[in-house]
N, C-alpha and C positions, 0 to 999 in steps of 0.2 A: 166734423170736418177739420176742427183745430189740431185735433190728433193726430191725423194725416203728418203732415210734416213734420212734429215731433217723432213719431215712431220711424218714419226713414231716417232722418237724423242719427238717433240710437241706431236702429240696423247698421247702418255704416260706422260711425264711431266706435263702439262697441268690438269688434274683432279688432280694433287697431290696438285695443289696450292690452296690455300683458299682466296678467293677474299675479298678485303675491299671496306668496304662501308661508304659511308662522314654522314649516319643520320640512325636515325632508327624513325620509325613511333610505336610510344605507346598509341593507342587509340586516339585521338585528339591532342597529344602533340609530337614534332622531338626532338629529342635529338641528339647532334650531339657533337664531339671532343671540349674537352676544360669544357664541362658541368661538374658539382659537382657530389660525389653521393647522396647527399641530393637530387638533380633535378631529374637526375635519379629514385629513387626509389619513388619521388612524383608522377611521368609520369609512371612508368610502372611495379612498385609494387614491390615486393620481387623475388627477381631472382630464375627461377628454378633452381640452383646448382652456387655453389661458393668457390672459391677456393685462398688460397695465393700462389703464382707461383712459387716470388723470393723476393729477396729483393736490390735495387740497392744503392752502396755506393757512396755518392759525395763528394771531398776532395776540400776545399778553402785555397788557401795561404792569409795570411792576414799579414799585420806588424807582431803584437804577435805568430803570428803561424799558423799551419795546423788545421782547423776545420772540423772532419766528421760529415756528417748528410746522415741518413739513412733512407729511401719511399719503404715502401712495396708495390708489383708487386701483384694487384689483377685483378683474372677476373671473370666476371660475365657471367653467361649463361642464355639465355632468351630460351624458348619454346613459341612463340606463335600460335602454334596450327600445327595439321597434314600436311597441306597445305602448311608450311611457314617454311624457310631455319632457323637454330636454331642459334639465332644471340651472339655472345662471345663479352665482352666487359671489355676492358683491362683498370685497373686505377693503376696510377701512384700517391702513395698517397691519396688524394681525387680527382681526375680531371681525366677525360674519356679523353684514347690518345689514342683507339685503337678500331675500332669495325667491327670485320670479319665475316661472314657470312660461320656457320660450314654446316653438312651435313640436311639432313633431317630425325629427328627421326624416 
């Protein structure tokens, strides 16, 4: 009977999450975390929708002082096609750190 309420729990939780995935497949070429978006957008062309998120601040002590530098939070949204989960892909600066697997349009 303890079970019970844990497994509704997961039942619902569960669909809320959005799964990640280590690569994505672009026609003959994987793209996978760490890649540029030069690389990116040679493999799998102009993103269907794109968007700046955020922006993250990183501060360095150094001898002379505090140095901030600032990396806009982009994501990129792929459609490849009816059949296929619509892939988001998160860059930090130029470099792919993130790529989750959204609904299906």
């Amino acid at each position: 009977m303890r079970r019970l309420p844990l497994m509704l729990l997961l039942a619902v939780l569960l669909p809320i999450h959005t799964s990640t995935a280590a690569a994505v497949r672009c026609g003959k070429e994987l793209i996978s975390r760490g890649d540029s978006k030069a690389a990116v957008l040679l493999a799998c062309g102009r993103p269907y929708f794109r968007e700046l998120v955020a922006e993250k601040t990183y501060y360095r002590k150094y001898r002379f002082g505090i140095v901030e530098t600032s990396i806009a939070v982009e994501q990129w949204t792929y459609h490849l096609g009816p059949a296929y989960f619509l892939r988001i892909l998160t860059f930090e600066g130029s470099e792919l750190v993130d790529i989750e697997l959204g609904d299906r349009p």
